[in-house]
C-alpha positions in Angstrom: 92.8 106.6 140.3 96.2 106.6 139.1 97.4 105.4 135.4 98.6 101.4 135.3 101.0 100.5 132.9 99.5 99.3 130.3 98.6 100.3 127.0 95.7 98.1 125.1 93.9 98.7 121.9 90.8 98.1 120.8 88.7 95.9 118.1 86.6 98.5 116.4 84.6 101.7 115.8 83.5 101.7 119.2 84.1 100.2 122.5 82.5 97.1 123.4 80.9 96.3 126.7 83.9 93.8 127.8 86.6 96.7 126.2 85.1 99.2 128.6 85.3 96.7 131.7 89.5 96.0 130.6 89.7 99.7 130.1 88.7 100.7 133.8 91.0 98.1 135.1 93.3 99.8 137.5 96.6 98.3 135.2 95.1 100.0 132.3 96.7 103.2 131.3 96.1 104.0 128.2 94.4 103.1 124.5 96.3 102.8 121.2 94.2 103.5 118.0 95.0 101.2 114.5 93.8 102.1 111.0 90.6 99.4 112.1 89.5 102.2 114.7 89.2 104.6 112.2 86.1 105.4 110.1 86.1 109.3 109.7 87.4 112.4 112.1 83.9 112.5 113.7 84.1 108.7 114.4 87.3 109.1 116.3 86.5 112.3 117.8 82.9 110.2 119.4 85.5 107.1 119.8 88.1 109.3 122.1 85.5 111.1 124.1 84.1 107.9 125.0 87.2 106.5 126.3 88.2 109.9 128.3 85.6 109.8 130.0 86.0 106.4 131.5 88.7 107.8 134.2 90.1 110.3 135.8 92.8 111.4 135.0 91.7 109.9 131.7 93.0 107.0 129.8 96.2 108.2 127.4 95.4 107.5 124.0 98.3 107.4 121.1 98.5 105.9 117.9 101.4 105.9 115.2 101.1 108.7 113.0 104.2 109.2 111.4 103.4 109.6 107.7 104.6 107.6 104.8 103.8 104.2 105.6 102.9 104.8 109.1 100.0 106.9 109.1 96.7 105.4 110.9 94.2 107.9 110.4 94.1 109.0 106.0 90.5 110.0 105.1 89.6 113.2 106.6 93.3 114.0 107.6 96.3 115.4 105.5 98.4 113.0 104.2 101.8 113.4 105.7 105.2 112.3 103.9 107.7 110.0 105.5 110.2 112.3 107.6 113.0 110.9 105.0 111.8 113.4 102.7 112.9 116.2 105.0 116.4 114.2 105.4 116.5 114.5 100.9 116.5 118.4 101.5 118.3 119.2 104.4 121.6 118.7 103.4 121.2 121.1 100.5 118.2 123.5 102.2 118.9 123.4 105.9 117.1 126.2 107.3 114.1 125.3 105.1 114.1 122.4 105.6 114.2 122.8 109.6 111.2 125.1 109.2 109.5 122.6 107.1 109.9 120.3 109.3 108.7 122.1 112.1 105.4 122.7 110.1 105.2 119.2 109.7 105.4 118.3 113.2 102.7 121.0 113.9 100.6 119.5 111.6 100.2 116.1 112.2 99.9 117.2 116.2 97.2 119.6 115.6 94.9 117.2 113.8 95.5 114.2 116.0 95.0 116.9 119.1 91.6 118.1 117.3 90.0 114.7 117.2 90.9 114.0 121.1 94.1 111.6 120.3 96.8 112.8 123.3 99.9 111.9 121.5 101.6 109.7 118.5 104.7 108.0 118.9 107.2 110.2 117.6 109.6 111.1 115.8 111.5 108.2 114.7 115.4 108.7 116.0 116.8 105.7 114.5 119.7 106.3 111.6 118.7 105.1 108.3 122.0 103.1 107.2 119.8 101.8 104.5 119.6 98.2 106.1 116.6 98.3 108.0 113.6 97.9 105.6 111.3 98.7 108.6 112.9 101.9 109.7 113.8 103.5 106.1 112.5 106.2 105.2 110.7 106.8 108.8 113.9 108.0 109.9 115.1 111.6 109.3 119.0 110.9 107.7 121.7 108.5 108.4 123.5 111.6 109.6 123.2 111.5 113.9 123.4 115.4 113.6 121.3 116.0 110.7 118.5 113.5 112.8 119.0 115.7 115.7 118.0 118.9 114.6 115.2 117.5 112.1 113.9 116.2 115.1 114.4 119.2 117.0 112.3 121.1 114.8 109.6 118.3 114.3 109.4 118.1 118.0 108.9 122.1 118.2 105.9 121.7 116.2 104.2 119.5 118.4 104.9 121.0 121.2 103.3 124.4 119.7 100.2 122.0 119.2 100.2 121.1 122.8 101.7 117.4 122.2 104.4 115.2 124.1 106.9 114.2 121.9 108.3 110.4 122.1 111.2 109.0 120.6 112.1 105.8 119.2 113.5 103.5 118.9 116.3 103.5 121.7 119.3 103.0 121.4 118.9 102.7 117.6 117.1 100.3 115.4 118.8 101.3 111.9 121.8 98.8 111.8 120.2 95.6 112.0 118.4 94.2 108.8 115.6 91.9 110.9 112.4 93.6 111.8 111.4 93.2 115.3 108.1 92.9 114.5 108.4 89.2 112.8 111.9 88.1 115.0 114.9 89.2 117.2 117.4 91.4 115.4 121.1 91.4 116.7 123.2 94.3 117.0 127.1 93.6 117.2 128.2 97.0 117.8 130.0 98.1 121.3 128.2 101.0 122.6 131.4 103.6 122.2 130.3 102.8 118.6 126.6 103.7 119.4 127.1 106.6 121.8 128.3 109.1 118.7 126.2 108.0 116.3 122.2 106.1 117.2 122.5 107.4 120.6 123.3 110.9 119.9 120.0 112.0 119.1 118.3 110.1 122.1 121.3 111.7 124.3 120.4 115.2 123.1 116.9 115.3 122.9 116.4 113.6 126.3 116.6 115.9 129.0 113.9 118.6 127.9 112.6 117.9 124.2 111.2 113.9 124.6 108.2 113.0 127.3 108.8 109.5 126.3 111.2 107.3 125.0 110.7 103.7 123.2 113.1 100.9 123.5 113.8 98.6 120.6 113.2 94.8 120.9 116.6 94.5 119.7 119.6 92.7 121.6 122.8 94.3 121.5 125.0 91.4 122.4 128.2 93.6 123.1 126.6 95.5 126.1 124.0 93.2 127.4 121.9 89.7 126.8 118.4 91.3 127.0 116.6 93.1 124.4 116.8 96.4 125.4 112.9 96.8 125.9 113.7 94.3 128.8 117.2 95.6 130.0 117.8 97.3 133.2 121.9 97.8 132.0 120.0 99.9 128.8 117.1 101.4 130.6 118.1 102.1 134.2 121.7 102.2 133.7 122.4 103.8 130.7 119.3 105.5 129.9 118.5 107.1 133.5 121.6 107.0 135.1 124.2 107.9 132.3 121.6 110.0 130.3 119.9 111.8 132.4 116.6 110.8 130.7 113.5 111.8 133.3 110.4 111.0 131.0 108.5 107.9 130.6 110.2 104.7 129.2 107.2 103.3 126.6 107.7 99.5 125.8 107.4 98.5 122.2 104.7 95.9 121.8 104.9 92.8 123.7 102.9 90.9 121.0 106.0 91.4 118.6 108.7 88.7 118.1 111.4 90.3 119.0 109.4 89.9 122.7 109.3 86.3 122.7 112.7 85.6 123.8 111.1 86.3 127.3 108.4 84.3 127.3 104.5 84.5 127.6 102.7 87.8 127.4 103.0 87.9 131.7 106.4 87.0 131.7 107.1 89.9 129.4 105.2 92.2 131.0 107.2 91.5 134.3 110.3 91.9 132.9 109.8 95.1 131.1 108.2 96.5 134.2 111.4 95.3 136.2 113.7 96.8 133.7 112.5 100.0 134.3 109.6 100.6 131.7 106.4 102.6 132.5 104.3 102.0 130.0 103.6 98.8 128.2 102.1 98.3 125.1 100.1 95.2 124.4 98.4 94.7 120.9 96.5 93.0 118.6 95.8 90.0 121.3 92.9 90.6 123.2 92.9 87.2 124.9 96.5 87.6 126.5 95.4 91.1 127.6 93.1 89.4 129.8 95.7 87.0 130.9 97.8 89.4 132.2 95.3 91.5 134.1 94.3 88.4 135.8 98.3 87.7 136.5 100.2 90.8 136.7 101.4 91.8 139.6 102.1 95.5 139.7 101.5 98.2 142.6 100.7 101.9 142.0 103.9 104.1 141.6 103.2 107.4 142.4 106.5 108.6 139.9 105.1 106.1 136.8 101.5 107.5 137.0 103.9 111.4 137.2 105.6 110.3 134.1 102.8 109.0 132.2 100.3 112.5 133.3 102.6 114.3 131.2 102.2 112.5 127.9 98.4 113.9 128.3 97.7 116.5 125.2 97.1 120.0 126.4 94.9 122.7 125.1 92.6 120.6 122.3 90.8 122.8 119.6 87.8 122.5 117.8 88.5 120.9 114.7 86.8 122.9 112.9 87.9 126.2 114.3 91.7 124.3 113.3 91.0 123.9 109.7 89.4 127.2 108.9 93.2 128.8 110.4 95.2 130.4 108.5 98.1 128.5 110.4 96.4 125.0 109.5 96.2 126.4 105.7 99.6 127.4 105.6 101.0 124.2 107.5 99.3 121.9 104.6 100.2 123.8 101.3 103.6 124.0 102.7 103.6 119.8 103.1 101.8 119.5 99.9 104.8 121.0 98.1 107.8 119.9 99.2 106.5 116.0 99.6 105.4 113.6 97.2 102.0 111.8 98.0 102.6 107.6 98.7 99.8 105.2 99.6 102.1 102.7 100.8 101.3 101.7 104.1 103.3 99.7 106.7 100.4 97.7 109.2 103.0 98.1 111.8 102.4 98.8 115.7 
């Protein structure tokens, strides 16, 4: 059975009779987890067992575990700071601050990996200009280059803990003050503009560090009418053709309103798969999930279900065998003290 292209969450704890029907639906490719899935590591351990062994290959499951605000899973896990924190020392610290960061990424990989969770979206490319209150601190620096080896790093880590790294939020949500979540941000800037500076990191990191790449529900008007997300000129041409990029193209959530601009939850859905998007993500609506099983017209692609295999996690470990390391240890007094702790939380897919 190979994976469909789409990502759906779930209500709960557990999964309910009718989840478990939606979730062997051959357009069904994967789960994403929320802070209302979790209870306590042995809770989602039982909750991602369950849902791996509905298929095979099994069902991808990811959540957004940045840290700072976006951190889904707290009880029972170590807090993580936002990456920004790593973008305060760099400048001054760099080869610490690289290393640091490839603890980091290590850490929160490791821990998501140990309670069965196959990857988190991330790391955040986007510059931090300081005008998108919902990218902030969740990027690395405003500096493309500085962003670029952070993420290098960050990515490293992961990678050591047997997790696909996916980046976001192409080509660059940090210039644009509306959040995509609650409308449709426009970006006025010609893409020569973007190609040295939001781009760069996507450009560099594409061809053998990122398994996946996001696209932002953002429309840059200069280049094209569509939001990205929905935008064969950003996805096919410029992302596949100009780039390079080989990996799977994750849609942001359809349910945001930076989507609407398309039109219902199928019409979205069509149009992302026609731009060139493998994986769509649909959240927080259950009814219009249904809808668009019953409607979506989509045939098995043999290179889609390719892409999306290798955003599986390799190699898991026994949670406990992880947190009685020495490595694991290590990883969290090094965290612990260089970062702040923060309980703000941003409720974002």
């Amino acid at each position: 059975m190979t994976l469909g292209p789409l990502m759906v969450d779930l209500v709960g704890f557990t999964v309910s009779e009718k989840e478990r029907e939606i979730l062997q639906h051959p357009l069904v490719g994967g789960v994403i987890l929320f802070s209302r899935n979790y209870e306590s590591p042995e809770q989602i351990a039982a909750l991602t067992t369950e849902i791996h062994a509905l298929r095979q290959p099994h069902l991808i499951i990811a959540v957004d575990h940045e840290g700072g605000r976006v951190q889904r899973f707290r009880e029972g896990f170590s807090r993580l700071p936002p990456v920004g924190t790593l973008g305060q020392h760099y400048m001054q610290h760099p080869q610490q601050t690289l290393k640091q960061a490839e603890v980091t990424g290590w850490l929160m990989a490791a821990e998501l990996r140990a309670v069965g969770v196959d990857f988190s979206f991330a790391p955040v490319l986007d510059l931090n200009y300081g005008i998108s209150e919902v990218i902030g601190d969740r990027a690395f620096h405003r500096d493309p280059q500085a962003v670029t080896k952070l993420a290098a790093a960050y990515i490293s880590g992961m990678k050591q803990a047997s997790m696909a790294a996916v980046g976001k939020h192409f080509p660059g949500h940090g210039a644009v003050e509306v959040d995509s979540h609650l409308g449709l941000p426009v970006d006025k800037r010609h893409l020569e503009d973007m190609w040295q500076a939001d781009m760069l990191p996507f450009r560099q990191l594409c061809s053998h560090t990122l398994a996946g790449i996001m696209p932002a529900h953002i429309v840059y008007e200069k280049c094209d009418s569509l939001p990205a997300g929905f935008s064969p000129y950003w996805i096919q041409e410029i992302l596949r053709k100009r780039m390079g990029f080989q990996g799977a193209v994750i849609s942001d959530d359809l349910s945001m309103a930076g989507a609407a601009i398309m039109g219902d939850s199928t019409a979205r859905a069509e149009a992302a798969l026609a731009a060139g998007c493998d994986l769509l993500l649909l959240c927080n609506n259950p009814a219009e999930v249904e809808s668009v099983l019953d409607n979506l017209k989509c045939e098995a692609d043999p290179l889609r279900h390719m892409r999306l295999v290798r955003l599986h996690g390799r190699h898991p470990i026994d949670r406990d065998t992880l947190m009685a390391s020495e490595q694991w240890k290590q990883a969290v007094y090094t965290v612990a003290n260089y970062a702040p702790d923060t309980d703000r939380q941003l409720d974002l897919a």
